[in-house]
PDBQT receptor file of N, H, CA, C and O in Angstrom, charges set to zero:
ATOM      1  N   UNK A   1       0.851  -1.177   0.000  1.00  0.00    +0.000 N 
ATOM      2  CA  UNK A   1       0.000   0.000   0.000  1.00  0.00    +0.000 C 
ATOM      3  C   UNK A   1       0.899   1.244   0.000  1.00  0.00    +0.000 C 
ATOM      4  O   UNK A   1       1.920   1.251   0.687  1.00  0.00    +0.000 OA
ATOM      5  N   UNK A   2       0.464   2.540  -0.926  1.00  0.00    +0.000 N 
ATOM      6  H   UNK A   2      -0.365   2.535  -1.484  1.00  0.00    +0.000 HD
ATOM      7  CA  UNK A   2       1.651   3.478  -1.069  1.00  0.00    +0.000 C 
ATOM      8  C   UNK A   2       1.128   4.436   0.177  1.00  0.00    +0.000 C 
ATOM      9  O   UNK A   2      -0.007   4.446   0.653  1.00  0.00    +0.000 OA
ATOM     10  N   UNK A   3       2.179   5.179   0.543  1.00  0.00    +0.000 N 
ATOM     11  H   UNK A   3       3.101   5.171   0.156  1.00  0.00    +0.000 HD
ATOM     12  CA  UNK A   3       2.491   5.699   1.889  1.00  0.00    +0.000 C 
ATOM     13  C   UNK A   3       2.974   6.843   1.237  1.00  0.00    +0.000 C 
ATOM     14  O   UNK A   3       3.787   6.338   0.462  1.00  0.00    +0.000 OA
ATOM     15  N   UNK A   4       3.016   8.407   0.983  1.00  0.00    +0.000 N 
ATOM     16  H   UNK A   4       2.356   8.817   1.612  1.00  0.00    +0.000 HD
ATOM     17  CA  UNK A   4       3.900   9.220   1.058  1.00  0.00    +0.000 C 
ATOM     18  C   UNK A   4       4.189   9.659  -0.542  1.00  0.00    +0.000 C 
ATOM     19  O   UNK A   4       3.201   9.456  -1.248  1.00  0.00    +0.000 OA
ATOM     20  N   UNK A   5       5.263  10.180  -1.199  1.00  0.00    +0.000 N 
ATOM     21  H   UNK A   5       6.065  10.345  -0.626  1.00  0.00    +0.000 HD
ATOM     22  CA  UNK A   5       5.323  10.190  -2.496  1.00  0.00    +0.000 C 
ATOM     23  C   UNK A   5       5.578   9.146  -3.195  1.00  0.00    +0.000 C 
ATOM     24  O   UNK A   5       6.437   8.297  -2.957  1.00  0.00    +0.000 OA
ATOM     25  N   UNK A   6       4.555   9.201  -4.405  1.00  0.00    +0.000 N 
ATOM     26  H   UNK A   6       3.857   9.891  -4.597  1.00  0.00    +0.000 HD
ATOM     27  CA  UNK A   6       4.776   8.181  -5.523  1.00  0.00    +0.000 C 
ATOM     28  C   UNK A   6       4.257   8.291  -6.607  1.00  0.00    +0.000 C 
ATOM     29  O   UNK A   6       3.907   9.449  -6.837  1.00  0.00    +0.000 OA
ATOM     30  N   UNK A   7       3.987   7.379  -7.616  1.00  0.00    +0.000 N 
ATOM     31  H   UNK A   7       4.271   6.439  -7.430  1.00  0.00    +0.000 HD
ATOM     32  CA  UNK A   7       3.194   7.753  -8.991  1.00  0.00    +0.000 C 
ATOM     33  C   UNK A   7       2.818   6.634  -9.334  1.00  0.00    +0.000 C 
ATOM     34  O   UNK A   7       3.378   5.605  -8.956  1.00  0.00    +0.000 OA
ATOM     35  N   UNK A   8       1.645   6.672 -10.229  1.00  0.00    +0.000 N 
ATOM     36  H   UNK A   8       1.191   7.508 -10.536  1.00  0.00    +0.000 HD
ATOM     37  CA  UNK A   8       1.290   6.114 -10.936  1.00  0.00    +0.000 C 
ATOM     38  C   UNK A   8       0.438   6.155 -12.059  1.00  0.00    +0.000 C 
ATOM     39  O   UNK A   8      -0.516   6.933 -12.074  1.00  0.00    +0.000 OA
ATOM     40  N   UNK A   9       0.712   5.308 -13.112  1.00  0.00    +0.000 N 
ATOM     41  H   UNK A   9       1.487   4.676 -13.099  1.00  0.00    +0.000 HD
ATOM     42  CA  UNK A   9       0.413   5.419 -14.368  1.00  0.00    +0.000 C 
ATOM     43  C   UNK A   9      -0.956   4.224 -14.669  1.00  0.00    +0.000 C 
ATOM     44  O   UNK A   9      -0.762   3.132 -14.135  1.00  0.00    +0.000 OA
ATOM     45  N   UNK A  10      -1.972   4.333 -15.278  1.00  0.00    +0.000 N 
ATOM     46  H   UNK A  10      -2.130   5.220 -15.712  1.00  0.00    +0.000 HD
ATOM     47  CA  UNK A  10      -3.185   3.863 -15.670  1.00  0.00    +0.000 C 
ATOM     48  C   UNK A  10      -2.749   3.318 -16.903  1.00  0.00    +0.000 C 
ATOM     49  O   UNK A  10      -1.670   3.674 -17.375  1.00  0.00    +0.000 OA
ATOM     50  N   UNK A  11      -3.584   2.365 -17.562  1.00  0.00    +0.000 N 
ATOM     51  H   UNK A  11      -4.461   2.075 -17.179  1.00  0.00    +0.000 HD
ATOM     52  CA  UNK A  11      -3.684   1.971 -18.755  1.00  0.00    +0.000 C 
ATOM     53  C   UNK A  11      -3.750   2.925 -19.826  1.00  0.00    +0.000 C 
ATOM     54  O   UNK A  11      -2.904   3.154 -20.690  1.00  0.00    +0.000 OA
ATOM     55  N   UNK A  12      -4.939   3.476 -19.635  1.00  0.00    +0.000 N 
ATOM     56  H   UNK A  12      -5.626   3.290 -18.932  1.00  0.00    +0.000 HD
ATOM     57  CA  UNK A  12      -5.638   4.499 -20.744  1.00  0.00    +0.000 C 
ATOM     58  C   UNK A  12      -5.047   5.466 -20.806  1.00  0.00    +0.000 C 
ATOM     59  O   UNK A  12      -5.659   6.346 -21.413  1.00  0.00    +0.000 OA
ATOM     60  N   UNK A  13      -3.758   5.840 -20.324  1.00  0.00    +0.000 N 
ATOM     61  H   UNK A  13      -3.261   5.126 -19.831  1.00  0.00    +0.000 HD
ATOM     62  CA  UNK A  13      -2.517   6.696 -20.369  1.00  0.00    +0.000 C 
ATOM     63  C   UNK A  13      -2.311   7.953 -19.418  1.00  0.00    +0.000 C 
ATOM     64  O   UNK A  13      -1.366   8.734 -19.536  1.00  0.00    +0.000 OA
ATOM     65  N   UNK A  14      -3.285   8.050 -18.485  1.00  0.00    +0.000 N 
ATOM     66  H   UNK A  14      -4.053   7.416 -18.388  1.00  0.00    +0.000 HD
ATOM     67  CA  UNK A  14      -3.578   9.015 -17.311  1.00  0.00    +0.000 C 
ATOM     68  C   UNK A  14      -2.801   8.624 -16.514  1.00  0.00    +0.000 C 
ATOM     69  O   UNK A  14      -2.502   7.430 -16.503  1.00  0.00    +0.000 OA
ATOM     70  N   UNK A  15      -2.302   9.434 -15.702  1.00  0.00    +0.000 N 
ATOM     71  H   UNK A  15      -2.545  10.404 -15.711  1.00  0.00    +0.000 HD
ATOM     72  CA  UNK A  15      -1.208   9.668 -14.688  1.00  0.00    +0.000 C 
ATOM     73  C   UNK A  15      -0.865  10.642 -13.559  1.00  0.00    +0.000 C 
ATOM     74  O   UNK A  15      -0.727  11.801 -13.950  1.00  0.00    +0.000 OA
ATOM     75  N   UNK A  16      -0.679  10.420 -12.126  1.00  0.00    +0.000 N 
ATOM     76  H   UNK A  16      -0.791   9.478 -11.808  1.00  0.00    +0.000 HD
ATOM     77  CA  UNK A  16      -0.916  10.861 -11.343  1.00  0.00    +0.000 C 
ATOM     78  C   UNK A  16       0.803  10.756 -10.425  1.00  0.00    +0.000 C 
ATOM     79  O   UNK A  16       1.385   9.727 -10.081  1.00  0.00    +0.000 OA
ATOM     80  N   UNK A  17       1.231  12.142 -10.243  1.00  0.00    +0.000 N 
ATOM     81  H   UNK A  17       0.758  12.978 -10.522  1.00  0.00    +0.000 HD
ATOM     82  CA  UNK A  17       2.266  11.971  -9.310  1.00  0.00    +0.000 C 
ATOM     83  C   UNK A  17       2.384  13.290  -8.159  1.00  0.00    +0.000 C 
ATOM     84  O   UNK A  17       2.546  14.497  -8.342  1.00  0.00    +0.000 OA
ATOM     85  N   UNK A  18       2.236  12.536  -7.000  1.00  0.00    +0.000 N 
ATOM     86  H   UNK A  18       2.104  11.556  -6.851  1.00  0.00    +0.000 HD
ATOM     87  CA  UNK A  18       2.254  13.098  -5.631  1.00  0.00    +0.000 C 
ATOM     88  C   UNK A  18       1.685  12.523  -4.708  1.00  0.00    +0.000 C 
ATOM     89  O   UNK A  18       1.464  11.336  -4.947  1.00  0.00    +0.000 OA
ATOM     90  N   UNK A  19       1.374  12.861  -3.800  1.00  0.00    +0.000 N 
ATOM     91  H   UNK A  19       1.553  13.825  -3.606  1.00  0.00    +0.000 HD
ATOM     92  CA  UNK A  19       1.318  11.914  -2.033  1.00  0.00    +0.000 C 
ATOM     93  C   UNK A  19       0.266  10.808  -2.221  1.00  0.00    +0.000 C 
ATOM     94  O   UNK A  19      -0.569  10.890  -3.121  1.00  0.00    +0.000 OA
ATOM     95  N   UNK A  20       0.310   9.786  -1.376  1.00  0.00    +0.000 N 
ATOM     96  H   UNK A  20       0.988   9.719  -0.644  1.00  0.00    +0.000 HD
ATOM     97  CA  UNK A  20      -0.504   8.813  -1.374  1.00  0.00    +0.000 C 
ATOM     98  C   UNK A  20      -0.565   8.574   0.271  1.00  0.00    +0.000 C 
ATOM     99  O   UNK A  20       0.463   8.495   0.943  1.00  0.00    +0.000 OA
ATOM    100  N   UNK A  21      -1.842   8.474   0.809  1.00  0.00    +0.000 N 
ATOM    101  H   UNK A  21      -2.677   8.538   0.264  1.00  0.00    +0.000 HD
ATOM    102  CA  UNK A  21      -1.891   8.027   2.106  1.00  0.00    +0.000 C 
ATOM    103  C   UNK A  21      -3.006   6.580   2.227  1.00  0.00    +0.000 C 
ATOM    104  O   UNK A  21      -4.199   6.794   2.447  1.00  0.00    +0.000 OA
ATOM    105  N   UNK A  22      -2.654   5.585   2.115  1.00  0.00    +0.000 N 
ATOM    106  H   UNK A  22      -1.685   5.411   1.936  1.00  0.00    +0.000 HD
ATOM    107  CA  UNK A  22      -3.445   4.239   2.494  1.00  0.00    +0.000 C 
ATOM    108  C   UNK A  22      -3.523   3.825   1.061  1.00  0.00    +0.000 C 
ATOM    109  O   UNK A  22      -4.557   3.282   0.671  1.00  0.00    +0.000 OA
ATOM    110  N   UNK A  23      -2.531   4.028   0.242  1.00  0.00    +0.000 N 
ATOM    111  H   UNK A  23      -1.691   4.469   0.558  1.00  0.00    +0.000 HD
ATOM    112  CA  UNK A  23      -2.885   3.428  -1.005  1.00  0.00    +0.000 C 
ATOM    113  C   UNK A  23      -3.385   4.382  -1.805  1.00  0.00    +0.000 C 
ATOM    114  O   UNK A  23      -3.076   4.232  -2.987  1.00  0.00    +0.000 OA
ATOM    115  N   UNK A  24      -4.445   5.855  -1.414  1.00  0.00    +0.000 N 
ATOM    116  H   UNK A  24      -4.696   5.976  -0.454  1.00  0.00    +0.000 HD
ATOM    117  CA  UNK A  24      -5.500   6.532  -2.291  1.00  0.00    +0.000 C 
ATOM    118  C   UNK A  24      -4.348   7.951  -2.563  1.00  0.00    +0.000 C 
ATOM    119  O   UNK A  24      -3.374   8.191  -1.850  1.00  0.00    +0.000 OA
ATOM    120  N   UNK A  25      -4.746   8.678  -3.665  1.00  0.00    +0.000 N 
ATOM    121  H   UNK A  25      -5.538   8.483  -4.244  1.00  0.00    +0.000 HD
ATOM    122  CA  UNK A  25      -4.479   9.783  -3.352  1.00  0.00    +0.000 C 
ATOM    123  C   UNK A  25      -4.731  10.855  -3.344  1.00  0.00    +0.000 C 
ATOM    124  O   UNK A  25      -5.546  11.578  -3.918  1.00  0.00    +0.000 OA
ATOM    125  N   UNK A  26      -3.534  11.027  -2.227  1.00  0.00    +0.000 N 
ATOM    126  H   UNK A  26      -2.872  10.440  -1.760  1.00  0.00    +0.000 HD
ATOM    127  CA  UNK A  26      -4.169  12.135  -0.361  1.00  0.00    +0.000 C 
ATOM    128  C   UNK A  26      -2.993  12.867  -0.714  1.00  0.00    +0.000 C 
ATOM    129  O   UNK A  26      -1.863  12.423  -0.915  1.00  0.00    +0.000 OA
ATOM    130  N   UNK A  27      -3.554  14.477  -0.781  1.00  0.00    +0.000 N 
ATOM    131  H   UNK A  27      -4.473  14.837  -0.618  1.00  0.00    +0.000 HD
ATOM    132  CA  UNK A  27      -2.776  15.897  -0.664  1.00  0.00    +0.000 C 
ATOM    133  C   UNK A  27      -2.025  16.042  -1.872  1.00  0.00    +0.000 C 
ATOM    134  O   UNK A  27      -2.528  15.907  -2.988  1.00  0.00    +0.000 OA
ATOM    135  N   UNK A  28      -0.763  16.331  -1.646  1.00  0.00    +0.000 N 
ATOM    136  H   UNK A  28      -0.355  16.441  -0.739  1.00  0.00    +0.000 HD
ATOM    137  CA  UNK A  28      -0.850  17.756  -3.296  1.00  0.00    +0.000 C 
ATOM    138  C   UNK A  28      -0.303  16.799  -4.385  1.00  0.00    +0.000 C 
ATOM    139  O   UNK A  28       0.759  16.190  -4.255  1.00  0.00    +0.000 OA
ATOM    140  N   UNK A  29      -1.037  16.721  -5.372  1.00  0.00    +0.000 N 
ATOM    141  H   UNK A  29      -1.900  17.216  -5.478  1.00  0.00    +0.000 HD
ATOM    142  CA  UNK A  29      -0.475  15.780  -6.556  1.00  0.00    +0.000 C 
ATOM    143  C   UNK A  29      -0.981  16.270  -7.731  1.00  0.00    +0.000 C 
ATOM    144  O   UNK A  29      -1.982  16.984  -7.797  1.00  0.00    +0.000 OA
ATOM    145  N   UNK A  30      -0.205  15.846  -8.818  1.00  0.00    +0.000 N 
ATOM    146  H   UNK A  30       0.608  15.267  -8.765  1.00  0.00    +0.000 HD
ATOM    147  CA  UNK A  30      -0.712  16.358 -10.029  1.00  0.00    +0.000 C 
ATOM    148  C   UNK A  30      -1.369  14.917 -11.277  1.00  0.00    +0.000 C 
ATOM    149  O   UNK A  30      -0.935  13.840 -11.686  1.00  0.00    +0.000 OA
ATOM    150  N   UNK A  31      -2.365  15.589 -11.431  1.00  0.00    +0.000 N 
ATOM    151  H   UNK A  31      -2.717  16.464 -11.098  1.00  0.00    +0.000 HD
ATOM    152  CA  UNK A  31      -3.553  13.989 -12.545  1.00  0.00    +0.000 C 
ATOM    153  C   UNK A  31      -2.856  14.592 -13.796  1.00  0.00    +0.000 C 
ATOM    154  O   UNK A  31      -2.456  15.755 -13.732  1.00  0.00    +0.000 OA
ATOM    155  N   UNK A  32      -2.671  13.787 -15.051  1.00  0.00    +0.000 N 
ATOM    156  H   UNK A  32      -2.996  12.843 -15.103  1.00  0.00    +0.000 HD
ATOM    157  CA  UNK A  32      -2.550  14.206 -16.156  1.00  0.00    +0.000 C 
ATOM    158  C   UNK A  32      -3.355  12.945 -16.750  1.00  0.00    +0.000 C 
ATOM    159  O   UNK A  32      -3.138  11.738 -16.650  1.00  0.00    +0.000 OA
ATOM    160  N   UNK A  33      -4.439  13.725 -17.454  1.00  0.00    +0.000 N 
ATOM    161  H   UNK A  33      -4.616  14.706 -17.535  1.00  0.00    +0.000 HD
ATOM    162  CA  UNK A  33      -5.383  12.782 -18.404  1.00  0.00    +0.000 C 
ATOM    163  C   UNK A  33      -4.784  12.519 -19.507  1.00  0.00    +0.000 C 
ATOM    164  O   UNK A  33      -3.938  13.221 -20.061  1.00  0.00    +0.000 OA
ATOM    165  N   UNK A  34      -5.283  11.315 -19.918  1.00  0.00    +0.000 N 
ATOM    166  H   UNK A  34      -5.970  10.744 -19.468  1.00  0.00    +0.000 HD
ATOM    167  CA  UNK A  34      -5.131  11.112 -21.891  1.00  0.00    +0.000 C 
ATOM    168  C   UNK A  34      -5.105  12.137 -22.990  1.00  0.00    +0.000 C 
ATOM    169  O   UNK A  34      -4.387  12.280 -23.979  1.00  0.00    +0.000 OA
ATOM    170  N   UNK A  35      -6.346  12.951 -22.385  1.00  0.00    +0.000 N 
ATOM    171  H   UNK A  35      -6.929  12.835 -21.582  1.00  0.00    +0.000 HD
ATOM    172  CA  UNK A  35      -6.505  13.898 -23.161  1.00  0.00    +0.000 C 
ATOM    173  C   UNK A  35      -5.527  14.963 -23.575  1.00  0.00    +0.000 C 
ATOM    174  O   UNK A  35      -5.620  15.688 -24.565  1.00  0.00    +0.000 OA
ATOM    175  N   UNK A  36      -4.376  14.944 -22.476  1.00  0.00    +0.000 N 
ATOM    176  H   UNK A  36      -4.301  14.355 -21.672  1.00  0.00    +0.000 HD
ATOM    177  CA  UNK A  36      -3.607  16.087 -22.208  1.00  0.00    +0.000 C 
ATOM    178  C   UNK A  36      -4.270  17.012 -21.039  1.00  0.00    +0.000 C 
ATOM    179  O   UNK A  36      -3.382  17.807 -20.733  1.00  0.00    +0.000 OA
ATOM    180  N   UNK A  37      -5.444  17.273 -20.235  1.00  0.00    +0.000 N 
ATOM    181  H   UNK A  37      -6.166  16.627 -20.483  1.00  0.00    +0.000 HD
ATOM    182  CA  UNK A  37      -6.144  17.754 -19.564  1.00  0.00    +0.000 C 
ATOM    183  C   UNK A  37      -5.131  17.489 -17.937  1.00  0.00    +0.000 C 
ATOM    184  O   UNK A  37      -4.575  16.413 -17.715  1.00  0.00    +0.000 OA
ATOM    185  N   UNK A  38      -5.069  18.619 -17.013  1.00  0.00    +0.000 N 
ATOM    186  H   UNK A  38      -5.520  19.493 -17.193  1.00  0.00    +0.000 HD
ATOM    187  CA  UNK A  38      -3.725  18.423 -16.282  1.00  0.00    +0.000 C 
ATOM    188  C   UNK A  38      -4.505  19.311 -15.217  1.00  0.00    +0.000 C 
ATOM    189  O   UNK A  38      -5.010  20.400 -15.490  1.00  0.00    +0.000 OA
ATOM    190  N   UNK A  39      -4.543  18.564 -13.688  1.00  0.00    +0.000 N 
ATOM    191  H   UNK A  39      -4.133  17.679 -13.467  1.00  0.00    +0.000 HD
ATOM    192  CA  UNK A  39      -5.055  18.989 -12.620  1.00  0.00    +0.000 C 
ATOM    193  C   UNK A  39      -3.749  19.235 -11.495  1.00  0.00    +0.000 C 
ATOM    194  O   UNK A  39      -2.993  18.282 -11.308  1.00  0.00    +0.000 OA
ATOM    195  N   UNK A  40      -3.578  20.156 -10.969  1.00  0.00    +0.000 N 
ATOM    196  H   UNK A  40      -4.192  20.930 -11.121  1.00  0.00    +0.000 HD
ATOM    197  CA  UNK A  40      -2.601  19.846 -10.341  1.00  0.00    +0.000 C 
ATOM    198  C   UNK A  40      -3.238  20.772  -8.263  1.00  0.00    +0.000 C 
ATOM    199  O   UNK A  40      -3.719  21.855  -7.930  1.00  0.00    +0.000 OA
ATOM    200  N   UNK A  41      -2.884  19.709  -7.640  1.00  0.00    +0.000 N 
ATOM    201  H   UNK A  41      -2.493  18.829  -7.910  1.00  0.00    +0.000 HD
ATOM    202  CA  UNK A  41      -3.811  20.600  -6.189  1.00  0.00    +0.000 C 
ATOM    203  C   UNK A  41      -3.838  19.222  -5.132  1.00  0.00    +0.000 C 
ATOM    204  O   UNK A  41      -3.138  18.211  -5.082  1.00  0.00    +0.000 OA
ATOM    205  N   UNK A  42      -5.057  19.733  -4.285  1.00  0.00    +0.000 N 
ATOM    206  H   UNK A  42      -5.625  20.554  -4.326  1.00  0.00    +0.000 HD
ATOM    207  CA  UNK A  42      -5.096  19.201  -3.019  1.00  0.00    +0.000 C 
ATOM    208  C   UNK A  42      -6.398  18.017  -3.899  1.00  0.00    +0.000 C 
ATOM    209  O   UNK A  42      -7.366  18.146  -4.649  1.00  0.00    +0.000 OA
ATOM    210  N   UNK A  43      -5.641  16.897  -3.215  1.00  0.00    +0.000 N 
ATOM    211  H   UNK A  43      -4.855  16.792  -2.605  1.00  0.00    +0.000 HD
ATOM    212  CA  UNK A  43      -6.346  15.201  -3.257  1.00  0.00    +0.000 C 
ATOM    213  C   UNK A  43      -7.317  14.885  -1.847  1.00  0.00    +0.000 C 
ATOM    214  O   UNK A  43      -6.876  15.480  -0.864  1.00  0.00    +0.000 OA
ATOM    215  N   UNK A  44      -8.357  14.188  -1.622  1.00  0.00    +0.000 N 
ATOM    216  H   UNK A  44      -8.715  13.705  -2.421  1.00  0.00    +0.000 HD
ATOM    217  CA  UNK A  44      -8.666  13.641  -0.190  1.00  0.00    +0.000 C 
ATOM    218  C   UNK A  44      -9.328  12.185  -0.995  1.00  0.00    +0.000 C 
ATOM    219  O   UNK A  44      -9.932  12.316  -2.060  1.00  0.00    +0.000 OA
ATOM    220  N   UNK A  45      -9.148  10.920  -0.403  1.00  0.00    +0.000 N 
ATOM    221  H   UNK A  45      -8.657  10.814   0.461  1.00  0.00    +0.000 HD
ATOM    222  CA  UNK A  45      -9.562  10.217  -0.583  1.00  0.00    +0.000 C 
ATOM    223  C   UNK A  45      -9.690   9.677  -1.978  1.00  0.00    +0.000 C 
ATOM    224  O   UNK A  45     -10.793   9.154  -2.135  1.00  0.00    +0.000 OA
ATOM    225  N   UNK A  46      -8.920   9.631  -3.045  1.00  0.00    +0.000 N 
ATOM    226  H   UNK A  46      -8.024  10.056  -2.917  1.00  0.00    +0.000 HD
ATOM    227  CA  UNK A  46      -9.189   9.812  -4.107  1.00  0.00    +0.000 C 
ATOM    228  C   UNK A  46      -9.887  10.658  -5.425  1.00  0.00    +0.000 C 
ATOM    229  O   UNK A  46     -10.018  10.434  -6.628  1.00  0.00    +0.000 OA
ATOM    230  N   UNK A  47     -10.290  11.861  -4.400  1.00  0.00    +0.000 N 
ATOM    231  H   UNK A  47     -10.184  12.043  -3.423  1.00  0.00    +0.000 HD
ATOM    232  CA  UNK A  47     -10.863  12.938  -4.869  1.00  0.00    +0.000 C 
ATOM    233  C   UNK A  47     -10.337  14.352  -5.170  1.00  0.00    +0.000 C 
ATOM    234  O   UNK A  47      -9.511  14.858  -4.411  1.00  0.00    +0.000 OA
ATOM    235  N   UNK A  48     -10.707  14.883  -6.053  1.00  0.00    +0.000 N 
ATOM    236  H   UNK A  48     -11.378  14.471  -6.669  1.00  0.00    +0.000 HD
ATOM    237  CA  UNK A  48     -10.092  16.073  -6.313  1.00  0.00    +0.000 C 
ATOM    238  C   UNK A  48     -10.936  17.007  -4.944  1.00  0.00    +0.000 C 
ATOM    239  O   UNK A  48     -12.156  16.895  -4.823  1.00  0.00    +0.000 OA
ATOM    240  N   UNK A  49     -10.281  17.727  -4.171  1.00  0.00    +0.000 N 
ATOM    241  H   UNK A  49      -9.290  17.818  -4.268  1.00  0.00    +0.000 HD
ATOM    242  CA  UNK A  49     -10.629  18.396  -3.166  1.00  0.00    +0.000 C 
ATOM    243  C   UNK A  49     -10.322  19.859  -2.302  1.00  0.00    +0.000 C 
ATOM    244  O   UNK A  49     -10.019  19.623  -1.132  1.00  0.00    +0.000 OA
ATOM    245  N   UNK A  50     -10.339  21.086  -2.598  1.00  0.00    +0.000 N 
ATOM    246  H   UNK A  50     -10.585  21.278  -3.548  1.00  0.00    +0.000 HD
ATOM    247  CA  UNK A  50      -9.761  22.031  -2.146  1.00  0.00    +0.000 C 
ATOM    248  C   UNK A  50      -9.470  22.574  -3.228  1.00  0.00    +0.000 C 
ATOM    249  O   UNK A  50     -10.039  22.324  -4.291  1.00  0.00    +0.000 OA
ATOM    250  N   UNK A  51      -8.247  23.640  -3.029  1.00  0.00    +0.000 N 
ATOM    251  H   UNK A  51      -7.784  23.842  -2.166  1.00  0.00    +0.000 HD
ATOM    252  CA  UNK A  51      -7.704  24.659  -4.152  1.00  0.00    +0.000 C 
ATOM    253  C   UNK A  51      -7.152  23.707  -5.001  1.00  0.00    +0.000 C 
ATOM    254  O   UNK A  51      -6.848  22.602  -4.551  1.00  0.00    +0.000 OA
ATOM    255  N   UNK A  52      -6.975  24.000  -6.210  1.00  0.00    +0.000 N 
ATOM    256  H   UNK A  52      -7.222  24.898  -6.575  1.00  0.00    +0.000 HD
ATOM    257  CA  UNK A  52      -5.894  23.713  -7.267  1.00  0.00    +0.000 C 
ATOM    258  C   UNK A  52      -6.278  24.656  -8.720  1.00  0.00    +0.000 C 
ATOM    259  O   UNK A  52      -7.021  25.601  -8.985  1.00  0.00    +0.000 OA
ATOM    260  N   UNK A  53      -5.264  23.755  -9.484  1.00  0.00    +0.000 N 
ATOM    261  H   UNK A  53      -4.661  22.988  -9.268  1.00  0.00    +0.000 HD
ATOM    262  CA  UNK A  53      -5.937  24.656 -11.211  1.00  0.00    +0.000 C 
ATOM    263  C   UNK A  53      -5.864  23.318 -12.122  1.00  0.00    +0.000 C 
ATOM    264  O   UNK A  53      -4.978  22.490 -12.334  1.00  0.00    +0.000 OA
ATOM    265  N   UNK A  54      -7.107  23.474 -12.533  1.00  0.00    +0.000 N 
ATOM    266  H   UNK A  54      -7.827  24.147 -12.361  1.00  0.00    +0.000 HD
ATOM    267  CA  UNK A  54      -7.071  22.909 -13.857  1.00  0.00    +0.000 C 
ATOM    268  C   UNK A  54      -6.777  23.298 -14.790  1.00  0.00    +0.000 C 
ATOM    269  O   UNK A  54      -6.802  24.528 -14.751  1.00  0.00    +0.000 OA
ATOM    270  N   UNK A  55      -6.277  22.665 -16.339  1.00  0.00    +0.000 N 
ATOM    271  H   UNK A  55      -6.257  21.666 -16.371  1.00  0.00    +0.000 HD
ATOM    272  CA  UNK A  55      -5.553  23.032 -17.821  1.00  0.00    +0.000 C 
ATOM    273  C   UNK A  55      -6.097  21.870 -18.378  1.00  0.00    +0.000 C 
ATOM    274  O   UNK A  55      -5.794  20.684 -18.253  1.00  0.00    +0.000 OA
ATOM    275  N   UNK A  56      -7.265  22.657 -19.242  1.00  0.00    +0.000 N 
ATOM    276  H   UNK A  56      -7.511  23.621 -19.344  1.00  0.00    +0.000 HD
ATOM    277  CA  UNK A  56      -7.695  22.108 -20.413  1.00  0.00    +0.000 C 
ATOM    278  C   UNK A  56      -6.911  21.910 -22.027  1.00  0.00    +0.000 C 
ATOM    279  O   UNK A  56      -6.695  23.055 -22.423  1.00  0.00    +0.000 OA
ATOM    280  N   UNK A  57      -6.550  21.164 -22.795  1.00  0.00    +0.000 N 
ATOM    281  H   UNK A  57      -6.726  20.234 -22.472  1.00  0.00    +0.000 HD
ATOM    282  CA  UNK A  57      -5.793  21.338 -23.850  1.00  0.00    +0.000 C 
ATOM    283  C   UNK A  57      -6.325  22.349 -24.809  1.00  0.00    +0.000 C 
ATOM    284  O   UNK A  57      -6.088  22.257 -26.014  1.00  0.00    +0.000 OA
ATOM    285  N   UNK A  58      -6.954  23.197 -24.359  1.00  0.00    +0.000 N 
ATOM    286  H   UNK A  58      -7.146  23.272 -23.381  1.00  0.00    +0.000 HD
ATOM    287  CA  UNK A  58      -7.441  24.228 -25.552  1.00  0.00    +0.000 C 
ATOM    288  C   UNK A  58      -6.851  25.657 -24.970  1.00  0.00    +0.000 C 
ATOM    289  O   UNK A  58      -7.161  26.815 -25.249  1.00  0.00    +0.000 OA
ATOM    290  N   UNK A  59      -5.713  25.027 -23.898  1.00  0.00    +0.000 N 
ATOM    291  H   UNK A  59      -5.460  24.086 -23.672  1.00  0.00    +0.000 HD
ATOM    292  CA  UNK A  59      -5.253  26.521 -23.008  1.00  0.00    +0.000 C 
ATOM    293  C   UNK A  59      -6.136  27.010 -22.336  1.00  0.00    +0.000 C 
ATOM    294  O   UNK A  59      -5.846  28.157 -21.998  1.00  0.00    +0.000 OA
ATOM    295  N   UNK A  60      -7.556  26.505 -21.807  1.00  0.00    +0.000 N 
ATOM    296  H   UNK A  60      -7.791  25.572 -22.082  1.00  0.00    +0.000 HD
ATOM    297  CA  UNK A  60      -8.180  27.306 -20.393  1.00  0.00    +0.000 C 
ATOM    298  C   UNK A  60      -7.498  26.901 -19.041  1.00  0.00    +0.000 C 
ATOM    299  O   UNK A  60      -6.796  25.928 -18.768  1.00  0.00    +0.000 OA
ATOM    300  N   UNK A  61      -7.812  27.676 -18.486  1.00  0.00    +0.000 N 
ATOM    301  H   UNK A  61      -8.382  28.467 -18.708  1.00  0.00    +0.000 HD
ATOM    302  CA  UNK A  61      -7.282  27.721 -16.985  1.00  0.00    +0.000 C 
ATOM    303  C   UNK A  61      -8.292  27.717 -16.092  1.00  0.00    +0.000 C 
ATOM    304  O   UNK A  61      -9.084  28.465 -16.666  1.00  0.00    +0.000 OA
ATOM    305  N   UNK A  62      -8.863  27.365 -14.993  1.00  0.00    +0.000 N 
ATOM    306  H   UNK A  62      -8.220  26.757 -14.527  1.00  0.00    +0.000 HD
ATOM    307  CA  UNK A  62      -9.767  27.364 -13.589  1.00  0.00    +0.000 C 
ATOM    308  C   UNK A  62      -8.760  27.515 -12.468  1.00  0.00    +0.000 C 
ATOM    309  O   UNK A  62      -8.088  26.515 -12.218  1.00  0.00    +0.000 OA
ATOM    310  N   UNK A  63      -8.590  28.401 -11.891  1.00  0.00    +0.000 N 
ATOM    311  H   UNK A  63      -9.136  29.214 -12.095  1.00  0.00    +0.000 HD
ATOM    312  CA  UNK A  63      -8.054  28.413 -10.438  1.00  0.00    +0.000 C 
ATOM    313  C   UNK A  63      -9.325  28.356  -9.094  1.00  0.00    +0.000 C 
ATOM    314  O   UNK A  63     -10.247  29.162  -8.968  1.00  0.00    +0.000 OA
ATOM    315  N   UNK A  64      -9.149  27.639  -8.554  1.00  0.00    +0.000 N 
ATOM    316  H   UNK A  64      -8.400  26.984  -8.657  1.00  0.00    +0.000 HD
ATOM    317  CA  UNK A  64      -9.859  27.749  -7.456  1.00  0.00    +0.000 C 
ATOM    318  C   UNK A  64     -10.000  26.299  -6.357  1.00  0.00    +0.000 C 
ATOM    319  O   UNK A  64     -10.659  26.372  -5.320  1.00  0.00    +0.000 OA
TER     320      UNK A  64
């Protein structure tokens, strides 16, 4: 079970690197979709949760 920093990579080519607490990931990490679509912020439970910014591949931005 991952503990602390790590990464990991999905099939469908999505990818996630930063903290893991009980296996899920917990606190600041960054998702990068297939799409190119790129979340980078606060995790809880496998959930996107709190501040961060999203980047859509068409160059939008969301902060919040």
């Amino acid at each position: 079970m991952q503990d602390g920093p790590g990464k990991e990579e999905l099939e469908d080519g999505s990818k996630y690197d930063g903290m893991f607490k009980n296996g899920k990931k917990w606190g600041q990490g960054t998702y990068k979709w297939a799409d190119e679509s790129v979340y980078t912020g606060n995790w809880v439970d496998n959930n996107i949760e709190g501040e961060g910014e999203y980047r859509w591949p068409d160059g939008r931005i969301y902060n919040g």
